[in-house]
C-alpha positions in Angstrom: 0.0 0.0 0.0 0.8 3.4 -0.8 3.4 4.1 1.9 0.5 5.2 4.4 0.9 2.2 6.9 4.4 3.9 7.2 4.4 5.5 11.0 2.8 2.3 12.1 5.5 -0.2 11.2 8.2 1.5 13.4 5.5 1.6 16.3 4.9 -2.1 15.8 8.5 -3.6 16.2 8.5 -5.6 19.3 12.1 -5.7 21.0 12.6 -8.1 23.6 15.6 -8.0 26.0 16.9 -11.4 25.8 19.3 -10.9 28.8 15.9 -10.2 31.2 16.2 -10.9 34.7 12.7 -12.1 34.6 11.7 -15.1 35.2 10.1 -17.4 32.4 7.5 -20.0 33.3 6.5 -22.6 30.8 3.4 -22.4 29.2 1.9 -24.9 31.5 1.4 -22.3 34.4 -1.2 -19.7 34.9 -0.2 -16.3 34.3 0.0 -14.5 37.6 0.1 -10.9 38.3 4.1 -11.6 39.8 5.5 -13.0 36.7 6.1 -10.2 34.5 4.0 -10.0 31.3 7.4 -9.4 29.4 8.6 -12.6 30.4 5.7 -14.3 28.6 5.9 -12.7 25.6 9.7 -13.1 25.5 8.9 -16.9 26.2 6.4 -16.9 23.0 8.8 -15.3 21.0 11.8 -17.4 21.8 9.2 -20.5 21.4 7.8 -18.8 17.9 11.8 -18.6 16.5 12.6 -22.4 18.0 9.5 -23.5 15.6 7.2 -24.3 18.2 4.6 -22.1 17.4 1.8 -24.2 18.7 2.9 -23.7 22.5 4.0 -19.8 21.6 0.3 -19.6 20.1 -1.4 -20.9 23.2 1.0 -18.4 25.5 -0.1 -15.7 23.6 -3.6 -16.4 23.8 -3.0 -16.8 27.7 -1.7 -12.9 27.3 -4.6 -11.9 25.3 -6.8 -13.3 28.1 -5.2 -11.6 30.7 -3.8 -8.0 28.9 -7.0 -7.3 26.7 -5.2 -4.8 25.1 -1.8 -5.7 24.5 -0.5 -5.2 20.8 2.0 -7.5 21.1 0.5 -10.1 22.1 -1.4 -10.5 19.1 1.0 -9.2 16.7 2.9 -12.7 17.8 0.2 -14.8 18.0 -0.8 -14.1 14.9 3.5 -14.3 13.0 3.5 -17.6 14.9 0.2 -18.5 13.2 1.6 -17.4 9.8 4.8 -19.2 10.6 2.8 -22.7 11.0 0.3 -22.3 8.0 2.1 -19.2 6.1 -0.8 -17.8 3.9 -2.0 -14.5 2.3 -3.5 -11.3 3.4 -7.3 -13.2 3.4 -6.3 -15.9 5.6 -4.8 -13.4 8.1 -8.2 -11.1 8.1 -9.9 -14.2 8.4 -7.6 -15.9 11.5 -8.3 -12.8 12.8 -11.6 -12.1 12.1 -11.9 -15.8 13.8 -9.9 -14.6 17.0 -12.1 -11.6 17.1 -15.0 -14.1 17.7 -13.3 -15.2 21.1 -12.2 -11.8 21.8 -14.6 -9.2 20.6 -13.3 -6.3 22.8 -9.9 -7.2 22.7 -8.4 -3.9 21.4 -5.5 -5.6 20.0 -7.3 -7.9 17.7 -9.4 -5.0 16.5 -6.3 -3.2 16.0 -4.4 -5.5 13.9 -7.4 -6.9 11.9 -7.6 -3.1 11.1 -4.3 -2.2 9.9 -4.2 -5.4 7.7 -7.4 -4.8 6.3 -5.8 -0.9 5.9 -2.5 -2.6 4.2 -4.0 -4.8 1.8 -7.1 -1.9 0.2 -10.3 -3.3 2.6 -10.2 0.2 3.4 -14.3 0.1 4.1 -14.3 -2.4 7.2 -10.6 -1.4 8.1 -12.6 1.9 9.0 -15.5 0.0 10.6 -12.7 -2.0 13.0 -11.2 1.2 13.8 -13.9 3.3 14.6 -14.6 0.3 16.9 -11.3 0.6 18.2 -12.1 4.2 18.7 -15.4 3.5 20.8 -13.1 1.4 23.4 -10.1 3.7 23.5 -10.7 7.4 22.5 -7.5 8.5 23.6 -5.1 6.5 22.3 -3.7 8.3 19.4 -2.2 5.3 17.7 -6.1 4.6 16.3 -6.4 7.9 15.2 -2.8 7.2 13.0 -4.4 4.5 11.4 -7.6 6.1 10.6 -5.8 8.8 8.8 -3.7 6.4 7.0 -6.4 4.4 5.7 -8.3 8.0 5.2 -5.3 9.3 3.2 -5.6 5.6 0.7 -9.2 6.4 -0.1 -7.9 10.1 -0.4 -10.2 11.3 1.8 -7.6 13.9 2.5 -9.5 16.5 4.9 -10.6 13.2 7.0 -7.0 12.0 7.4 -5.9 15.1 8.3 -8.7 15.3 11.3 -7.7 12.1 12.2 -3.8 12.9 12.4 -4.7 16.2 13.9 -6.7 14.5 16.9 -3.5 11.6 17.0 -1.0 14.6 17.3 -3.3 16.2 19.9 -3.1 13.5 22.0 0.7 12.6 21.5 2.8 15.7 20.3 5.9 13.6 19.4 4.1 12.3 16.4 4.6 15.6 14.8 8.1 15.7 15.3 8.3 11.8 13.9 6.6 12.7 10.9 8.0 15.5 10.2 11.7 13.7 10.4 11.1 10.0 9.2 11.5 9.4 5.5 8.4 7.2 5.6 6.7 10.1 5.4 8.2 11.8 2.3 5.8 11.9 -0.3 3.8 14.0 2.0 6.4 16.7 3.4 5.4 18.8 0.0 1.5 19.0 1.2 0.7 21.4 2.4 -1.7 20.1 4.7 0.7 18.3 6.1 3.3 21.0 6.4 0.2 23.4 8.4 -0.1 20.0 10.3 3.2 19.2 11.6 4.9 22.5 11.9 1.7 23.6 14.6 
């Protein structure tokens, strides 16, 4: 897609500290509020690159259950699904449509079924999920990012700029982000954009 799922890509990189102090329970034991949710997700990841994506897969649906709205929980669960069965953009909508079934306020499932809906043109229910999102967590200006991204694709230009405006409201560094990161070239010309990060 046009280079407008740009600022979300950096935001979604998980980085794990392999050399953590925490302690790492197998996927056997509860998740308690001592054990650090870190720990679990570095567990699933280290599980997910071992090729045992089954037990990372179950871990992170242990997360899901526990953190509602952790990203990262479900941006692993769903690269150690595509590790196990790898398939295209539909199956992925549809595994997570599926997981949106178990988890239907799960803001990290609504989220990520969002943005790949926005990165492969389903720009119509991307915007349904989001608004969703939206409903759950008005002020989380990561949502409003990926409204106005998926705005911006259906050149919807004065939307996306509302959207970005409200995201920028509610975190200032995104201004500073855009206005620096070469992802966002091909709009530093606009001058929308220029009125919008320069405020």
């Amino acid at each position: 897609m046009k280079k407008l799922i740009l600022l979300i890509i950096p935001l979604l990189v998980i980085t794990f500290n392999q050399k953590s102090e925490a302690q790492v329970v197998s996927s056997q034991e509860e998740l308690t509020r001592k054990d650090t949710l870190k720990a679990h997700l570095q567990k699933a990841q280290l599980l997910t690159k071992q090729g045992n994506t089954e037990e990372a897969s179950k871990i992170y649906i242990r997360i899901m259950e526990s953190y509602p709205d952790n990203r990262d929980a479900v941006q692993g669960w769903l690269m150690a699904n595509m590790k196990r069965t790898p398939t295209g953009e539909e199956d992925a909508i549809k595994s997570l449509e599926d997981l949106s079934k178990l988890y239907p306020k799960n803001t990290g499932v609504i989220f990520f079924k969002a943005f790949i809906e926005g990165e492969y043109g389903h720009n119509e229910e991307a915007l349904k999920d989001i608004d969703k999102l939206i409903k759950i967590q008005p002020d989380t200006a990561l949502n409003y990012i990926l409204k106005g991204q998926v705005l911006y694709a259906m050149e919807k230009y004065e939307e996306a700029f509302k959207a970005f405006d409200r995201a920028t409201s509610l975190n200032p560094s995104f201004k500073e982000y855009a206005r620096k990161d070469e992802d966002f070239k091909s709009l530093w010309d606009d001058q929308d954009f220029k009125t919008q990060t320069s405020q």
